[in-house]
C-alpha positions in Angstrom: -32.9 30.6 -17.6 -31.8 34.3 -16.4 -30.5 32.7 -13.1 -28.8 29.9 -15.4 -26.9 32.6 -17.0 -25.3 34.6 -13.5 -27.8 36.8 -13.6 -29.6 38.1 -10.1 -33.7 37.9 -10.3 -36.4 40.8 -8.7 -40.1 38.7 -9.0 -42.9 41.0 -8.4 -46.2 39.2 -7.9 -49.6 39.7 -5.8 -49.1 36.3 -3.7 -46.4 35.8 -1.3 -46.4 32.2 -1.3 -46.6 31.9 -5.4 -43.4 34.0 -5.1 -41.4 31.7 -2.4 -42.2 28.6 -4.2 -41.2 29.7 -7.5 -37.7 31.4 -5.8 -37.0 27.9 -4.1 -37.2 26.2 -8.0 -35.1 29.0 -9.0 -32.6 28.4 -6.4 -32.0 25.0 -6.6 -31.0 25.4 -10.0 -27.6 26.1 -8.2 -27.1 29.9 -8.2 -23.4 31.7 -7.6 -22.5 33.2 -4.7 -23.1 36.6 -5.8 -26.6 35.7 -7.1 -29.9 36.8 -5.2 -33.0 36.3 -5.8 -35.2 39.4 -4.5 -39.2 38.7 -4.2 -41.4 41.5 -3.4 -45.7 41.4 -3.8 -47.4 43.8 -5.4 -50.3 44.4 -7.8 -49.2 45.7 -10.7 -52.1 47.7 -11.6 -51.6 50.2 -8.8 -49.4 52.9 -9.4 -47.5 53.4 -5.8 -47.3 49.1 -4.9 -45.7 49.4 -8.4 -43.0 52.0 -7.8 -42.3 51.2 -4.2 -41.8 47.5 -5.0 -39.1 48.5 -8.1 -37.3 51.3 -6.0 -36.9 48.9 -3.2 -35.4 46.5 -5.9 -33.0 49.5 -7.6 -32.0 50.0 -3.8 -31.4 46.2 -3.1 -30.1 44.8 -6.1 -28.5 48.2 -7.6 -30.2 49.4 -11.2 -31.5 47.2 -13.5 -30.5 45.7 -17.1 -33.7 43.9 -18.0 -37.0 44.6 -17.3 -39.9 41.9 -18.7 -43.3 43.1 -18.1 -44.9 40.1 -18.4 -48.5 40.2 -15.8 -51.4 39.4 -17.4 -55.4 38.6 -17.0 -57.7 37.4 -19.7 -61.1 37.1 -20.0 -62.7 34.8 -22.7 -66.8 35.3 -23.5 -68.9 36.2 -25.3 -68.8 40.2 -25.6 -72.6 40.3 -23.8 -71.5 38.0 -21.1 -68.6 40.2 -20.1 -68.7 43.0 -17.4 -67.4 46.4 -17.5 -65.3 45.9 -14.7 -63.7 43.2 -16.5 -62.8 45.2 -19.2 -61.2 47.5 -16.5 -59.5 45.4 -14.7 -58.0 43.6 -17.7 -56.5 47.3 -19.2 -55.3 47.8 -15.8 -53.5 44.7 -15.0 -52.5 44.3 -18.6 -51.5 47.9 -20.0 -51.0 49.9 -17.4 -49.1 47.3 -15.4 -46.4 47.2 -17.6 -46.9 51.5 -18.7 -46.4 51.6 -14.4 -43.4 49.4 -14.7 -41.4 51.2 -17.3 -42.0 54.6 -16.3 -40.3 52.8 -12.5 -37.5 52.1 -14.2 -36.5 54.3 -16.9 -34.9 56.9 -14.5 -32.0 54.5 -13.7 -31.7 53.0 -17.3 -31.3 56.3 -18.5 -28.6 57.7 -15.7 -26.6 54.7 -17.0 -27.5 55.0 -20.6 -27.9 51.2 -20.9 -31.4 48.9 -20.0 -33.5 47.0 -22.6 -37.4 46.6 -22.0 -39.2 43.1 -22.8 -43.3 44.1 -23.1 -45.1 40.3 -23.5 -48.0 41.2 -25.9 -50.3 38.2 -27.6 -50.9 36.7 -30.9 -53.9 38.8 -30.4 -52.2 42.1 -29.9 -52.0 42.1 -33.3 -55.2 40.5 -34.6 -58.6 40.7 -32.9 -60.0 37.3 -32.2 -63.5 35.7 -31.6 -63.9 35.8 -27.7 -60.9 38.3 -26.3 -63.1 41.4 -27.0 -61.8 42.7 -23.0 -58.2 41.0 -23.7 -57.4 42.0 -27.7 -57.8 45.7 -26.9 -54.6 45.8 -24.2 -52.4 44.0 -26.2 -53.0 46.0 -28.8 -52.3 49.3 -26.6 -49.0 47.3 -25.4 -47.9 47.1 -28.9 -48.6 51.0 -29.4 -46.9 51.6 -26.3 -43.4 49.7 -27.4 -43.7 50.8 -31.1 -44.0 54.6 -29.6 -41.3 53.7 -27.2 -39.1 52.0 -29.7 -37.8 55.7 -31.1 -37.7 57.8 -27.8 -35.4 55.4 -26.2 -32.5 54.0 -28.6 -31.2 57.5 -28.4 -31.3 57.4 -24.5 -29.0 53.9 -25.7 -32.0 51.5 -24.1 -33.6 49.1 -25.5 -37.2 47.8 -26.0 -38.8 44.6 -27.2 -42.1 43.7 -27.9 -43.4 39.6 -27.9 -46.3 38.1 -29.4 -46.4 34.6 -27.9 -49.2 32.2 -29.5 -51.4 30.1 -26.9 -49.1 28.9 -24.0 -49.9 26.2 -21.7 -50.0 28.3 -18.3 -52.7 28.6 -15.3 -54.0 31.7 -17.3 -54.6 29.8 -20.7 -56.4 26.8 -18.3 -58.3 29.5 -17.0 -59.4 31.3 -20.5 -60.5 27.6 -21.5 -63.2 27.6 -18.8 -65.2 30.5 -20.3 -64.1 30.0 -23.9 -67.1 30.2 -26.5 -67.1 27.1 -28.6 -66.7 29.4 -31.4 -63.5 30.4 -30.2 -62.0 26.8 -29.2 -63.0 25.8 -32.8 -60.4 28.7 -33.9 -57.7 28.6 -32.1 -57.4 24.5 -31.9 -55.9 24.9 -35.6 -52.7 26.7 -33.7 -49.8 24.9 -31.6 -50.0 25.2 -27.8 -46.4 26.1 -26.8 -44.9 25.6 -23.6 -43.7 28.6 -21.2 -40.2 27.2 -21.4 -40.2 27.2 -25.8 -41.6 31.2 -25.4 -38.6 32.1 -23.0 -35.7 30.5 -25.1 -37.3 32.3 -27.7 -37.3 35.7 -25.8 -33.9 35.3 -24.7 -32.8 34.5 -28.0 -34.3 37.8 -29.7 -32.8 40.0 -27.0 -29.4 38.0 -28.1 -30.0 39.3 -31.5 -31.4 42.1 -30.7 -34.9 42.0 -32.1 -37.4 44.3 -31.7 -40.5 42.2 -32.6 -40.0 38.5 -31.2 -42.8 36.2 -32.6 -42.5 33.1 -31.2 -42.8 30.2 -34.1 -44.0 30.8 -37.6 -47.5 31.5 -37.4 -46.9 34.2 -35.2 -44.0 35.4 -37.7 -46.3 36.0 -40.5 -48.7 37.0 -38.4 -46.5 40.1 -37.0 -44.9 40.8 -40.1 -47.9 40.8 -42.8 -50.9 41.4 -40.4 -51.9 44.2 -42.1 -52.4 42.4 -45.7 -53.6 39.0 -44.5 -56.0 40.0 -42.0 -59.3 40.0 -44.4 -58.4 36.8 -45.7 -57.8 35.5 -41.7 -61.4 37.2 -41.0 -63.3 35.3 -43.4 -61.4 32.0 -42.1 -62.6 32.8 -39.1 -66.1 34.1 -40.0 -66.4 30.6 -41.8 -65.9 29.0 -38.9 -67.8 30.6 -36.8 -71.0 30.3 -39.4 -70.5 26.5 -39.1 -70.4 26.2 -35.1 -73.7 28.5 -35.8 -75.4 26.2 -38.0 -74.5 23.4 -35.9 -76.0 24.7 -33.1 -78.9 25.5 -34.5 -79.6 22.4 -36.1 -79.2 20.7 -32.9 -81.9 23.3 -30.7 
């Protein structure tokens, strides 16, 4: 959608070839002359890959407008059934890949005094759900991170964003669903399944509008907006069902 609208791309990825298949689709969208599309692998979760792989883009490309931390890992299980290293890996790929990112590209935002931020949090950043005990917790440290961020930068004249997509049909969500306690799928089965394409328009149209908090659809609206009241009445929702799938399962032991 970027590339639709002129603009050059830097991917950033672990895997080479997800990253040349994914430039190819861009490209035959028909890019301008002056267009490029940059693709450079690195994990996200270690510090020096991450800040040699955005200085060689700043030195290629020239300094950047947009930034959209957007890497991710989830784990869904049962608390018990998940590792410690998981719940490592999943702050390090989820909150500290994006802290690694920003702190890469602030210098040059700030030189130009111009740059706005995108941070991709989750329904659950702002709501702890059945399930996503290693996931919850680095959304919700992403959402600290841009709310702190929010006031340090708008004098600097950059700008930040943070998005709390619902469930999105991706590889990740495909993945989650493999591990998912039944508890879980009973909950989140009430909410839509958006597509990745619905959560970008929606992106793009908050930075056009210059939004702060984008919340993809309305559930995630009044979720973002009146978490803070609604939440006890959204725990015994779920703590209802969660009972039931209980009981169920008991009676059929």
């Amino acid at each position: 959608m970027l590339a639709q609208q002129g603009a050059s791309l830097t991917l950033i990825a672990r895997t080479a070839s997800k990253l040349e298949e994914t430039r190819q689709a861009i490209e035959r969208q028909g890019l301008q002359n002056s267009q490029q599309v940059l693709t450079l692998t690195a994990d996200v979760s270690d510090r020096a890959q991450v800040e040699k792989a955005i200085g060689d883009a700043i030195a290629t490309l020239g300094p950047p407008d947009l930034l959209i931390t957007c890497a991710g890992i989830a784990h869904c299980d049962y608390f018990q059934n998940l590792s410690l290293e998981m719940c490592e890996q999943a702050m390090a790929v989820n909150y500290f890949g994006s802290l690694y990112c920003i702190r890469a590209v602030l210098p040059a935002m700030e030189q130009r005094r111009q740059g706005h931020i995108v941070v991709v949090s989750s329904g659950v950043g702002l709501i702890g759900l059945y399930g996503y005990s290693a996931y919850s917790p680095t959304k919700f440290a992403l959402r600290g991170l841009a709310e702190s961020l929010r006031g340090e930068l708008k004098p600097l004249g950059i700008g930040i964003s943070i998005v709390y997509p619902p469930d999105t049909d991706t590889p990740q969500l495909a993945q989650e669903n493999l591990t998912k306690p039944l508890e879980t799928q009973r909950i989140s089965s009430t909410a839509k399944t958006w597509t990745a394409e619905q959560v970008a328009h929606t992106i793009l149209s908050g930075l056009k509008n210059k939004k702060f908090m984008i919340a993809p659809g309305q559930e995630m609206t009044v979720l973002a907006r009146l978490h803070s009241l609604i939440s006890p009445l959204l725990h015994r929702y779920f703590d209802g069902i969660v009972a039931k799938t209980r009981r169920e399962r008991q009676s059929h032991d």
